[in-house]
Structures are given as C-alpha cells and as structure tokens.
C-alpha positions in Angstrom: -52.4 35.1 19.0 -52.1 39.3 18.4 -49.1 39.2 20.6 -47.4 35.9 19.1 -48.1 37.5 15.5 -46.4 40.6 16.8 -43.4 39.2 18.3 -42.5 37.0 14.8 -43.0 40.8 12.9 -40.6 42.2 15.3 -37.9 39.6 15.0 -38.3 39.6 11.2 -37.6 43.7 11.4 -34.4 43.2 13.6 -33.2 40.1 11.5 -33.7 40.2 8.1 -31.2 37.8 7.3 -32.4 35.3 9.9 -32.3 32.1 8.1 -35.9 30.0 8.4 -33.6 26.5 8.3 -33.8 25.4 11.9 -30.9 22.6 13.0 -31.9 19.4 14.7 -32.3 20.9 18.2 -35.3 23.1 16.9 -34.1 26.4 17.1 -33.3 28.2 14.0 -29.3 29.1 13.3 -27.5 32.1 14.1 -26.9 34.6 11.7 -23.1 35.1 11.1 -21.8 38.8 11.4 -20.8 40.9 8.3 -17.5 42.6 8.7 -16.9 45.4 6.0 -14.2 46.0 4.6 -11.2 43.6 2.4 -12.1 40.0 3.0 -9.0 38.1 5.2 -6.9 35.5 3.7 -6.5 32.7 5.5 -3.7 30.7 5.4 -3.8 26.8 5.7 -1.6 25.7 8.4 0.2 23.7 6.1 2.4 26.3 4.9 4.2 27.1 8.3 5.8 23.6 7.8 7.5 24.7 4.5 11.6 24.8 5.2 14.4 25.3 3.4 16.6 22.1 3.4 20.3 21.0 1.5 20.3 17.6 1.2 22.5 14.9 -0.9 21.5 13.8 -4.4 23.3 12.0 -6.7 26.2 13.1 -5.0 25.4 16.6 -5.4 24.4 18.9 -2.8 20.8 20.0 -3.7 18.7 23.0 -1.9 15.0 22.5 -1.7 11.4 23.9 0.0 9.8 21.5 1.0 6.7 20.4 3.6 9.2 19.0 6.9 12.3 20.2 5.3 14.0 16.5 5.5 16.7 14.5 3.8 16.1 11.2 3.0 18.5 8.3 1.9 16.8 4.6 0.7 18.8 1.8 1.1 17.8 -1.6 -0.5 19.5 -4.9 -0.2 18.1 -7.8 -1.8 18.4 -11.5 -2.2 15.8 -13.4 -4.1 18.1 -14.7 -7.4 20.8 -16.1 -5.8 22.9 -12.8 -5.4 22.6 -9.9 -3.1 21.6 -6.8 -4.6 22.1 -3.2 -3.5 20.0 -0.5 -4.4 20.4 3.3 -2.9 18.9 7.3 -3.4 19.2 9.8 -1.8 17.3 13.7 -1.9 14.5 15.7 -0.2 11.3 14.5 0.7 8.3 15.8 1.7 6.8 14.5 5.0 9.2 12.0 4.9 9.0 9.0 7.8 11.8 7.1 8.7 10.7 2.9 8.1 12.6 -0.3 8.0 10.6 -2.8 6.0 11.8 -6.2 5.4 10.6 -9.4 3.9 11.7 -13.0 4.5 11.0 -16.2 2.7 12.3 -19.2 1.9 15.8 -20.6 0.5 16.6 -17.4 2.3 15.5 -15.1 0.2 15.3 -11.3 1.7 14.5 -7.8 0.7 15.6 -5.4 3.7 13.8 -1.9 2.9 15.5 0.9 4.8 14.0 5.2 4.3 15.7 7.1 6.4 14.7 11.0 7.4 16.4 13.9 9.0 16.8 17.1 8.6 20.2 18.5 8.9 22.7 19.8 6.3 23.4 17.3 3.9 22.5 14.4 6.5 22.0 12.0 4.3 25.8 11.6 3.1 26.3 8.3 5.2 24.2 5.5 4.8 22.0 4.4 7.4 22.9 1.9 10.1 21.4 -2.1 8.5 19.4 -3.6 11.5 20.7 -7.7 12.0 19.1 -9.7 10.6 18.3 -12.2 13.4 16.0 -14.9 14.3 12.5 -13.3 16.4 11.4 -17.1 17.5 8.4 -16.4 15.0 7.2 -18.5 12.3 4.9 -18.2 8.7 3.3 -21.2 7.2 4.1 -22.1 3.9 1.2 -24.6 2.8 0.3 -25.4 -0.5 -2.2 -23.6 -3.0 -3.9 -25.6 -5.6 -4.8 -22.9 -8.2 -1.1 -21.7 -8.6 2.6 -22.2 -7.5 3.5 -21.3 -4.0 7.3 -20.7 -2.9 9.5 -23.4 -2.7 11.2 -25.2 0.4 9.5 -26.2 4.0 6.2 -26.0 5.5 7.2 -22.7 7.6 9.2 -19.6 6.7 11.5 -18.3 9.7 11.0 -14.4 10.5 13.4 -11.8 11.5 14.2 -9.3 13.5 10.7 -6.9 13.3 9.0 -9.4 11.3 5.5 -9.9 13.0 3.8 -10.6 10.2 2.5 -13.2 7.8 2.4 -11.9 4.1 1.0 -13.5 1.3 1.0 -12.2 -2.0 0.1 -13.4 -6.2 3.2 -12.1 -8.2 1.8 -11.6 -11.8 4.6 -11.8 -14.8 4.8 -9.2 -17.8 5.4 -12.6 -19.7 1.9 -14.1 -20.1 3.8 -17.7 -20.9 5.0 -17.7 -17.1 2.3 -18.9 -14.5 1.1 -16.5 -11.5 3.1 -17.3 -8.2 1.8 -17.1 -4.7 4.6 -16.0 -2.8 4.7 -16.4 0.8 6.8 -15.3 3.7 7.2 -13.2 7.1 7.0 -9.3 6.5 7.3 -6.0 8.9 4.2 -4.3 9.2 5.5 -1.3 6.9 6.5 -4.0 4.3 2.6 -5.1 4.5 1.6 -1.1 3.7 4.4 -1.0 0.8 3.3 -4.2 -0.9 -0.6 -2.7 -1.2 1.4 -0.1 -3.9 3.8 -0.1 -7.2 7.4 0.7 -5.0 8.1 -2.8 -4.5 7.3 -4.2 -8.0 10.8 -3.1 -9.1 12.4 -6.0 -6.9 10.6 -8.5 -8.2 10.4 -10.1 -11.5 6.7 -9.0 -12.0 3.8 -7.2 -10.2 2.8 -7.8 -6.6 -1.1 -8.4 -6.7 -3.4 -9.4 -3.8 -1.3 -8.9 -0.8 -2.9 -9.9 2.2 -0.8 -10.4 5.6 -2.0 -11.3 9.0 -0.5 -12.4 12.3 2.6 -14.6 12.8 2.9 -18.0 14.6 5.6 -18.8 17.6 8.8 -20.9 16.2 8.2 -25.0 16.5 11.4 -25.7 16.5 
C-alpha cells in the first residue's frame, strides 16, 4: 500500500497537468504538449481551392475568386403550356457540378435542365451541347388520385433518355381559387434532388410540394 501511495505522489509531481478523466479503455488521456511561443494559424484546406476565373455574364466578360474557379452556363428549355420555352445564364460558380436534369410527362410536356461547368477563359460563351431526347424503353404510371387532380392523358408516362425515375409531386397555386395538382411523370435522378428545393418553382405555375420519386417500370408497349 506504502509503495502504491508513493508511486500516485510521484506521477502527480512529474504531471501536474495529468487530467483525472480516463477514456473508455481505462487508462487516463495523455497530456498534450505546450509549445511557447506565437500560437500557429491554421489554415482550412478550403482556401487552397480559391482561383481566379473570367467567365461570361450577361454578355460581359466578368473576373471572379471563387471556391473551383468554374464557369457555368444554364440552359432551360421547356414545354408544359403548349410552347417551348428557353431560359439561359451564364457566370461563376462556386463548386459548380455539371448535371442534365430532365422531366417528362404527359401530352408531352418536358423541362430539360442543363448546368454546365468548366473552367477555362470565358468557357461558357457557347451553349452546351442538348442531349436527344429519345425513348429509354422505360415507363411511369399515371393512375388516378382521389383527393386531388392528377395529370391528364394515359395510364403511363413514356421516359427519356436518363430518365430512370418515377416522380411524383403536389403543385400548390399562389391563387387559392385553383385546386392543388398531383403531377406525375419520369424524372432524372438530379431532377428528383432539384424538385426537393425552390429552383424549379419558376417553371411551373405554382410551388412544387411533396416530391417523392422512386424506380421506373420497363415499356409495355
């Protein structure tokens, strides 16, 4: 007991700072060094990323700093009132990805999403390159709901091109007088991510609510 007594007094004169919490293994933790002297700054490794880009916008040239140092150029097309509709930007962006989302649904209706990145000199002066829109031998139901509206036409909705999924969504109006509408149709898997925020309310005529998607069905005819 005399020499256990003496051996805790000894390691309490060499360690002062010896901290009494002891981690789940049962021993207690280290004690952590104290360097003297101006404390270092460290630097998140974020900031190495920062570049200097020149990128298009609004047909300007336009120099920025940003995280990835990218140009990016959106291109819209849409058809859901009976005319095609084109939408573009262009600028710098920030961790920008490159994504092609695109929505299908019945009577034809369409919105083909394209952000494009790079980051060369003003590489976003010509407009990215529209992927077909083709048949993918995939299929979406288009059943019925009984508490609302649901999209006009056939019992299935034909996808296209990277279309592997099923989306379902409520599409709320500003004008209380006109009903909710479940809209239905085949969407790209980034389409599914973009309808879960505000960027795609624009395109519509009211606010996407209670999107859901899930897996697509082969063609049956």
């Amino acid at each position: 007991m005399t020499i256990f007594l003496s051996t805790c007094l000894l390691l309490v004169l060499l360690c002062p700072g010896l901290d009494a919490l002891e981690v789940s293994t049962g021993y207690a933790s280290q004690e952590v060094p104290v360097v003297e002297g101006t404390p270092e700054v460290v630097v998140a490794a974020d900031t190495a990323k920062v570049k200097t880009v020149t990128c298009l916008e609004n047909w300007n040239s336009r120099t920025c700093v940003t995280k990835g140092g990218s140009c990016f150029y959106d291109l819209t097309d849409t058809y859901l009132n009976g005319s095609i509709q084109s939408y573009k930007t262009r600028g710098c962006a920030e961790d920008c990805v490159s994504a092609n989302a695109t929505f299908s649904s019945v009577q034809y209706k369409y919105i083909q999403h394209i952000h494009y990145c790079c980051k060369n000199l003003i590489c976003n002066f010509r407009s990215p390159d529209k992927p077909k829109r083709n048949l993918n031998g995939l299929e979406c139901p288009n059943l019925g709901v009984a508490e609302s509206a649901v999209s006009e036409g056939s019992d299935a909705i034909k996808c296209y091109g990277d279309e592997t999924q099923c989306i379902e969504f409520v599409l709320v109006h500003d004008d209380r007088g006109v009903p909710d509408k479940v809209v239905k149709g085949c969407a790209t898997p980034a389409f599914c991510e973009l309808a879960k925020t505000s960027e795609l309310n624009k395109y519509f005529s009211g606010t996407i609510t209670r999107a859901q998607c899930c897996e697509t069905l082969p063609s049956q005819k």
